[in-house]
FIGUBA-542197 format. One line per 8 residues: number of its first residue (from 1); for each residue y, x, z of C-alpha. Coordinates in nm, 4 decimals. Each point is the difference from the previous one (the first is absolute). Layout:
BEGIN
NUM> Y X Z; ...;
// end
This chain:
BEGIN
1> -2.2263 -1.9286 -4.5846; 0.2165 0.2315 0.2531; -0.2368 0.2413 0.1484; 0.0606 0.1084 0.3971; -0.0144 0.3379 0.0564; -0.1155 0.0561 0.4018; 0.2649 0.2175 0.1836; -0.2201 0.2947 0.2216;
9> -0.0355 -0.1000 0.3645; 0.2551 0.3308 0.0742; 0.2295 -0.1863 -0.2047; 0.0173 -0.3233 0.1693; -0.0747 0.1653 0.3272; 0.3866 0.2104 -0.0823; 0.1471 -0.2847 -0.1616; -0.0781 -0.2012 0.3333;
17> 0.1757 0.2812 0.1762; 0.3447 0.0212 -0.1779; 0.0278 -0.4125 -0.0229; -0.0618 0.0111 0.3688; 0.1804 0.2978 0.1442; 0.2870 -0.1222 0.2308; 0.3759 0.1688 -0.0413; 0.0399 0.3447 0.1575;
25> 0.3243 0.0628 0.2431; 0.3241 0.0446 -0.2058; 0.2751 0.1857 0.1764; 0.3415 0.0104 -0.1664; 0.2719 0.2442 0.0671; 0.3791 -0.0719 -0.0905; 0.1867 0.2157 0.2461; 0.0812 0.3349 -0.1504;
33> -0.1730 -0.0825 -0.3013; -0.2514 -0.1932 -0.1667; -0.3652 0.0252 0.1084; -0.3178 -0.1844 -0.0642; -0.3759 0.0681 0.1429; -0.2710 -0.2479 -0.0347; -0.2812 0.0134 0.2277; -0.0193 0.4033 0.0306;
41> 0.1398 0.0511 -0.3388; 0.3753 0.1253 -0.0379; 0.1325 -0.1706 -0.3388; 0.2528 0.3120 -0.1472; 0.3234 -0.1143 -0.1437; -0.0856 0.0938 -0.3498; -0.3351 -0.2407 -0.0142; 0.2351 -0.3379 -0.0342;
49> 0.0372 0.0646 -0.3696; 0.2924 -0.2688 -0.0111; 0.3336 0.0407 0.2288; 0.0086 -0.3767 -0.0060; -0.3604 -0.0458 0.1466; 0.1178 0.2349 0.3021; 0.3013 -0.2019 0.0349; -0.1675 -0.3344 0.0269;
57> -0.2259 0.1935 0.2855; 0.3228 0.0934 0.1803; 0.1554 -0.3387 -0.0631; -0.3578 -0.1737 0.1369; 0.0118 0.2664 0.3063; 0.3790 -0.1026 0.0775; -0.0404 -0.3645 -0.0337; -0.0095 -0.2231 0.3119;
65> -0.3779 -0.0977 0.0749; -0.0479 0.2282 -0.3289; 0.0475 -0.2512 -0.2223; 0.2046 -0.1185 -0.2770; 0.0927 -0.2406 -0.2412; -0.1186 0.1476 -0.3649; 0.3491 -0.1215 -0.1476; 0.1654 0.1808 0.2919;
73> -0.2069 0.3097 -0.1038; 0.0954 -0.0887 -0.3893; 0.3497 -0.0011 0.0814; 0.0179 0.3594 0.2433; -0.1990 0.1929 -0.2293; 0.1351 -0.0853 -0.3399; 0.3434 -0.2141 0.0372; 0.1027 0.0232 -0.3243;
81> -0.3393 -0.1343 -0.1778; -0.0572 -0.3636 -0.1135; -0.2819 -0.1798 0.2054; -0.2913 0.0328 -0.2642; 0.0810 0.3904 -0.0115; 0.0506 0.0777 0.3564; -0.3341 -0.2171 0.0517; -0.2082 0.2647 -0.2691;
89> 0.1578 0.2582 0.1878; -0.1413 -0.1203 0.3312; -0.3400 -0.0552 -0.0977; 0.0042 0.3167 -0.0951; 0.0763 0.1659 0.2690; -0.2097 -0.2390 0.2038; -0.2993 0.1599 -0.2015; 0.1007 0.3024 0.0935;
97> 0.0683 -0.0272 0.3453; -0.3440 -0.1369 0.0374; -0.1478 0.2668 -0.1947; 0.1520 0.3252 0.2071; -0.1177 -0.2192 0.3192; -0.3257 -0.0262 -0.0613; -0.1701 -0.1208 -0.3222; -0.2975 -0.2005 0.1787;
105> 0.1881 -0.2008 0.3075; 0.3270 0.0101 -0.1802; 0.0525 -0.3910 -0.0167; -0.0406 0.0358 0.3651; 0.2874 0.2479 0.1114; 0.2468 -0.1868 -0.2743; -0.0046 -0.3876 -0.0330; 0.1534 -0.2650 -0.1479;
113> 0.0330 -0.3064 0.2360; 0.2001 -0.3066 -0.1433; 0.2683 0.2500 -0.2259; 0.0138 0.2091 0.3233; -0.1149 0.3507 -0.0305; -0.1528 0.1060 0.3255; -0.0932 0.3644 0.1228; -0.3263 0.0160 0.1384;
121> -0.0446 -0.3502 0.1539; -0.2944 0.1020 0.1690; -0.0937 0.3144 0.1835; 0.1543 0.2996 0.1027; 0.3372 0.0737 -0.0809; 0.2643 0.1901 0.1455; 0.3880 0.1348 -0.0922; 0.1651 0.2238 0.1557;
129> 0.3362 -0.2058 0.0116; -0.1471 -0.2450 0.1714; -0.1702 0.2213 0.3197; 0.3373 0.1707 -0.0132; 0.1907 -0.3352 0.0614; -0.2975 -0.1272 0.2638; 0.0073 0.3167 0.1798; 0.3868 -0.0325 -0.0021;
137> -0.0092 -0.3468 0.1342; -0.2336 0.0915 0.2585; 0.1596 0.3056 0.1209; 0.3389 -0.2599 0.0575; -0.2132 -0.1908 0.2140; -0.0998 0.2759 0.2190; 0.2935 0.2067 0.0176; -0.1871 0.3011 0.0524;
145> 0.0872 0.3370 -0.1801; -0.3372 0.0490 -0.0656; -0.0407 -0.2911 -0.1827; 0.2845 0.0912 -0.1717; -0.1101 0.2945 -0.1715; -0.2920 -0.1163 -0.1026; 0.1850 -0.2493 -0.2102; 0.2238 0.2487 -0.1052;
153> -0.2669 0.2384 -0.0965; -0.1333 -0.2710 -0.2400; 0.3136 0.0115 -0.1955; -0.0912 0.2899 -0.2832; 0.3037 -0.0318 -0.1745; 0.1972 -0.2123 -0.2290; -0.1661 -0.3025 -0.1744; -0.1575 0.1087 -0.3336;
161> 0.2493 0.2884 -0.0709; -0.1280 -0.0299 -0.3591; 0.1601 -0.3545 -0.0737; 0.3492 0.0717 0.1421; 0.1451 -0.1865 -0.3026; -0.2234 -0.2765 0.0315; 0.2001 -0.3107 0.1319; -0.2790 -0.1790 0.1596;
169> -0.0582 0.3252 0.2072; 0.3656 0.0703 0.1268; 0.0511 -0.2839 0.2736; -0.3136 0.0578 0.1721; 0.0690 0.4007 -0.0169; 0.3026 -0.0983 0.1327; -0.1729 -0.2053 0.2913; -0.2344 0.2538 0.1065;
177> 0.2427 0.2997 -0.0057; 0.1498 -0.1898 0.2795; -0.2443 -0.1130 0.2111; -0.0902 0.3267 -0.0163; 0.2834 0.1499 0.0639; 0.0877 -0.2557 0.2547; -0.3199 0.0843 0.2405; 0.1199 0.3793 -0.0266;
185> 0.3255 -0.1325 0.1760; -0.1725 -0.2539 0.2695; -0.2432 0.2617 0.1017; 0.2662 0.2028 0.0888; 0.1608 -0.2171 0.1933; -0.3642 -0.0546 0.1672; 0.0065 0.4030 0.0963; 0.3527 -0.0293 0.0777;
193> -0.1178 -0.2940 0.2888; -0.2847 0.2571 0.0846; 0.2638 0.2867 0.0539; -0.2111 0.1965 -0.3252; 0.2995 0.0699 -0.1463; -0.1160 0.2732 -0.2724; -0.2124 -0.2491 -0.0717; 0.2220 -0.2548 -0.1085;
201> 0.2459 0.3150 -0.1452; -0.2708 0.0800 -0.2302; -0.0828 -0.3355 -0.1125; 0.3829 -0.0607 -0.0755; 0.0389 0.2947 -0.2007; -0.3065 -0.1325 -0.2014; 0.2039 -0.2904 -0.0991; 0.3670 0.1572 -0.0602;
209> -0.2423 0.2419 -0.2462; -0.0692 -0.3036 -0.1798; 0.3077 -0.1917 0.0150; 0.3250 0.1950 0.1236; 0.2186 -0.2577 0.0594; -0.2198 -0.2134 0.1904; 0.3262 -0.0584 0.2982; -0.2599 -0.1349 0.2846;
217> -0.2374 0.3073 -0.0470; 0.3401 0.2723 0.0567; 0.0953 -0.1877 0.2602; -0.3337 -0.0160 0.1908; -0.0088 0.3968 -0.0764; 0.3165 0.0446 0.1565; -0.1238 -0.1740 0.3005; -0.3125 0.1741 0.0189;
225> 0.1735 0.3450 -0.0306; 0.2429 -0.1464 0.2869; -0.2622 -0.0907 0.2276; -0.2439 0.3006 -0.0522; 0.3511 0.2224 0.1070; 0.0519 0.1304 -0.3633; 0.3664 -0.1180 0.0212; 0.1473 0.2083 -0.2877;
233> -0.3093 -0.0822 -0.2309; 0.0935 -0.3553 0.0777; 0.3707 0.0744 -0.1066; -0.1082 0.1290 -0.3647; -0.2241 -0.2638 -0.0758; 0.3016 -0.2286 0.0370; 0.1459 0.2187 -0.2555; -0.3086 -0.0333 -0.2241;
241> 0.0063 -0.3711 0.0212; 0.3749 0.0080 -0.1598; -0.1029 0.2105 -0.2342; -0.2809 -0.2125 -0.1309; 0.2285 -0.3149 0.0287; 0.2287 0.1292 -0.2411; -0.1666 0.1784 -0.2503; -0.2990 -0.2723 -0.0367;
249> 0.2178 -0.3165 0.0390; 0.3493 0.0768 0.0314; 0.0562 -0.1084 0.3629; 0.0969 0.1111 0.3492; -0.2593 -0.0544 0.3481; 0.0524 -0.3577 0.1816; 0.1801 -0.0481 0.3008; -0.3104 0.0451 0.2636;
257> -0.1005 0.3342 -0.2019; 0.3330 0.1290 0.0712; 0.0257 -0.1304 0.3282; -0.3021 0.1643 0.1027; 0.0994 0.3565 -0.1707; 0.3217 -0.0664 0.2040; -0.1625 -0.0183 0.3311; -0.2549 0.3211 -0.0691;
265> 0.2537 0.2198 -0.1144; 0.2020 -0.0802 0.3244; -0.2986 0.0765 0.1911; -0.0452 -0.3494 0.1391; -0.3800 -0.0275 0.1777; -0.0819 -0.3125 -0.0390; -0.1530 -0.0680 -0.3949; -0.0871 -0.3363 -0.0827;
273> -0.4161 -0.0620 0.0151; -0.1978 -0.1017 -0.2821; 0.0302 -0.3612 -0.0791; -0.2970 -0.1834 0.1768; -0.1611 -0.2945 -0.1510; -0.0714 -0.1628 0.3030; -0.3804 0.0853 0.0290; -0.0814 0.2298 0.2609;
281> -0.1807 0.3329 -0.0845; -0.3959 -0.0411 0.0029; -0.2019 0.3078 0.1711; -0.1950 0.2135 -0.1979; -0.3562 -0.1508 -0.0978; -0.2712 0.0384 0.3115; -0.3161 0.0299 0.0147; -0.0645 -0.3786 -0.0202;
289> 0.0903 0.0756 -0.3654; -0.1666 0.2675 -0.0902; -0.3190 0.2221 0.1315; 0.1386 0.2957 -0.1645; -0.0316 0.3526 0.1777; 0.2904 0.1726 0.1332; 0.0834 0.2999 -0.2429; -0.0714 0.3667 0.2180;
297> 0.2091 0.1593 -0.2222; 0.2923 -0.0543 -0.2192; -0.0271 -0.1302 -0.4052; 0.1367 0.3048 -0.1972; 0.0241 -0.0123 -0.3649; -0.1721 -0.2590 -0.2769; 0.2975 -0.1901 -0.0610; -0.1170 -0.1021 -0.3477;
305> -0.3061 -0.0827 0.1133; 0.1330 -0.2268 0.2835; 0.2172 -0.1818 -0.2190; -0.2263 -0.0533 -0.2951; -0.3014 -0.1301 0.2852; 0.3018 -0.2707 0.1398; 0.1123 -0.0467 -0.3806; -0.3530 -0.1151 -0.1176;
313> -0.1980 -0.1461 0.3397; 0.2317 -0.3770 -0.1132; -0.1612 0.0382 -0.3209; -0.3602 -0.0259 0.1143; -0.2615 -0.0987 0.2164; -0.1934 0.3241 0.0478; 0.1656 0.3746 -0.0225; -0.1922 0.2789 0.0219;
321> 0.1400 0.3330 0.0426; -0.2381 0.2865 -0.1471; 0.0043 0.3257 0.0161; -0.2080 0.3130 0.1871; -0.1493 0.0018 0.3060; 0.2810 0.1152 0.2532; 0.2662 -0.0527 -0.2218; 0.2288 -0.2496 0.2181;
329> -0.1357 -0.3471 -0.1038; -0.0470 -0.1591 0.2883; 0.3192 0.1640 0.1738; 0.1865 -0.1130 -0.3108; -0.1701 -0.3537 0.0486; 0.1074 -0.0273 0.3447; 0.3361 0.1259 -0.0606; 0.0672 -0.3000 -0.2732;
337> -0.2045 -0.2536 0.2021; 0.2561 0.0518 0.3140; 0.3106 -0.0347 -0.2062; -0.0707 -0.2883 -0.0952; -0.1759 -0.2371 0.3273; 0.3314 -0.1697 -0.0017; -0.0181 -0.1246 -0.3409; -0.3495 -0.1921 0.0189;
345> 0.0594 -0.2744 0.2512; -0.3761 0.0309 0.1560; 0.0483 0.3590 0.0303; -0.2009 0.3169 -0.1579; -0.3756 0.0647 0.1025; -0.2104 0.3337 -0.0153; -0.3561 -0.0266 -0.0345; -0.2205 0.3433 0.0452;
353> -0.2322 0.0213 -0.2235; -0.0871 0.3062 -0.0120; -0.2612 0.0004 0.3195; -0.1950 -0.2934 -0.2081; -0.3394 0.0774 -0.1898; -0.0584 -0.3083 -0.1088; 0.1216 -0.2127 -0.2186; -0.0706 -0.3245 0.1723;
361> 0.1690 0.0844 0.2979; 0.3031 0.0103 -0.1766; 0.0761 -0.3860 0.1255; -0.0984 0.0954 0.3429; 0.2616 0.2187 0.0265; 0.2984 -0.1367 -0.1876; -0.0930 -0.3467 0.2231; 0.0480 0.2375 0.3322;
369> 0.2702 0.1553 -0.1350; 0.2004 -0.2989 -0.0408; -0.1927 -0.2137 0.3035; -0.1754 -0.2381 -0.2440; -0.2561 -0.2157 0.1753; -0.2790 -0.0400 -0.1850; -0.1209 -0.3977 -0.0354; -0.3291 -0.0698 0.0432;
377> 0.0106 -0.2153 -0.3399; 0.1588 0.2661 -0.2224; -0.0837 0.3913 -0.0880; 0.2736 0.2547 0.1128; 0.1573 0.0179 -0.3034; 0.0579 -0.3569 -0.0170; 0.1387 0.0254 0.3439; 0.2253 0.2375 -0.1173;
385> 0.1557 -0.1575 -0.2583; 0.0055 -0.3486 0.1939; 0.2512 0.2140 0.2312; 0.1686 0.1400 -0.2395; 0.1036 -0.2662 -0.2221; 0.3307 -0.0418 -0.0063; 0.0865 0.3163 0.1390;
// end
């Protein structure tokens, strides 16, 4: 007769724990390179084991809705396998995937759902390609400059430098080169609207750095020069346009390029404006959008630090800066938090905490804060997120 042998009450009590322990965030970077954290743990490169188990992450990540078809996957990562091989090959890397994950939830940030492999189906997930392309979207609508950047600062680079030979990789590098490169040139035409014309100067050399014979971005120099009175600059930047044309793809500057060349170098005043789209200019956010202080003194320095705050803020729901007491946090928090009222629709909120002693008062004054009647049938928190939701 089988004998049971009675598990400790620490055992069960753990083993309860890990069978009931819900996913942790997973945040996946493809910009500039590849980049995994789950929950507050940063998966390194090296920990995949297989190159194909990474892939099938970065294939997952890419996917619409983050899902695919597991012949589709089959037939990307190993084309020139037979269907019982490339299927071993999978399931390998499947295990592995779920291992590097997490080896106690991993079903649950890598499922199989009707032959469709899905990437975390249920809670928090975020890629960076797709708050790049959000923010992008969102900064059209707006057609602030503000706005702009911050979509532009989201863009780290080209997609997953490391799989340049990779063909499922090159369209969508492709794409996102030029969206990006393509809100460098509408925000300067924004400044140019504004009359910030070193503004938009700078943001079109970013782009002729990237691509030099990119015709609408040395033309809309040219102009800019022209209108900020830099006449001769103007001139030579006609002069680097040819250049570009012919060594890069063997062809002369259209008819309105030259036209426009034509009518600087005779000194005529009048320079053609920046395309409009139609939509009129919005004002800068107010204070209905925001109850953020005005700054008494200018933002100096912490570039990185602005740009990696902006870069990871889409890819979470709570970012806390750290560091010592006096050290710029809270300037550096404001700083970010006002670039960026024009990109959340219901604007950007500051709540002092700092003056609070207790804990349960918190509610109290995130519900003033916002102007969050309390109802009589619901605590303050539930208030709070009852005027919240869907914000």
């Amino acid at each position: 007769m089988a004998r049971h042998r009675r598990v400790p009450a620490e055992v069960e009590h753990k083993f309860s724990d890990t069978t009931i322990r819900e996913p942790e965030a997973v945040r996946i970077g493809l910009l500039g390179g590849f980049r995994v954290s789950v929950g507050t743990r940063t998966i390194e490169e090296g920990a995949w084991r297989l190159r194909k188990a990474a892939s099938l992450m970065k294939l997952l990540a890419l996917a619409r809705g983050h899902r695919l078809h597991r012949e589709r996957v089959m037939g990307l990562l190993w084309p020139q396998l037979g269907v019982k091989a490339a299927s071993n090959n999978l399931r390998g890397a499947l295990h592995v995937v779920r291992r590097t994950l997490a080896s106690d939830t991993a079903s649950r940030y890598l499922e199989l759902q009707r032959d469709q492999l899905v990437l975390c189906p249920r809670g928090q997930f975020w890629v960076d390609v797709d708050m790049f392309e959000e923010t992008a979207a969102t900064a059209r609508r707006s057609r602030d400059p503000a706005a702009y950047r911050a979509a532009i600062d989201l863009y780290a680079g080209e997609l997953l430098p490391g799989d340049r030979y990779e063909d499922w990789t090159e369209r969508r590098r492709e794409e996102l080169r030029q969206l990006h490169l393509a809100l460098l040139t509408e925000m300067a035409g924004l400044y140019e609207a504004r009359e910030e014309y070193e503004a938009g100067i700078e943001a079109l050399r970013r782009v002729l750095s990237e691509e030099s014979a990119r015709e609408e971005a040395h033309v809309s120099l040219m102009r800019l020069y022209a209108l900020s009175g830099r006449r001769r600059e103007s001139i030579l930047q006609y002069g680097r346009l040819r250049k570009s044309l012919a060594r890069e793809l063997d062809t002369e500057p259209d008819a309105e390029s030259r036209r426009l060349y034509e009518e600087i170098r005779a000194g005529v005043s009048t320079v053609a404006p920046w395309p409009s789209s139609g939509r009129p200019l919005e004002e800068p956010a107010d204070s209905a959008h925001h109850n953020l202080p005005a700054p008494l003194t200018s933002f100096v320095g912490r570039e990185r630090e602005t740009v990696e705050a902006k870069r990871l803020l889409p890819m979470t729901r709570l970012l806390t800066l750290a560091g010592a007491g006096g050290s710029g946090k809270t300037r550096l928090a404001l700083e970010v938090a006002c670039s960026l009222v024009r990109i959340y629709p219901d604007g950007v909120w500051l709540v002092e905490l700092a003056p609070v002693g207790d804990a349960a008062a918190v509610p109290d004054v995130v519900a003033r804060t916002l102007g969050v009647t309390s109802q009589a049938s619901l605590t303050v928190t539930d208030s709070i997120t009852q005027a919240l939701e869907g914000r």
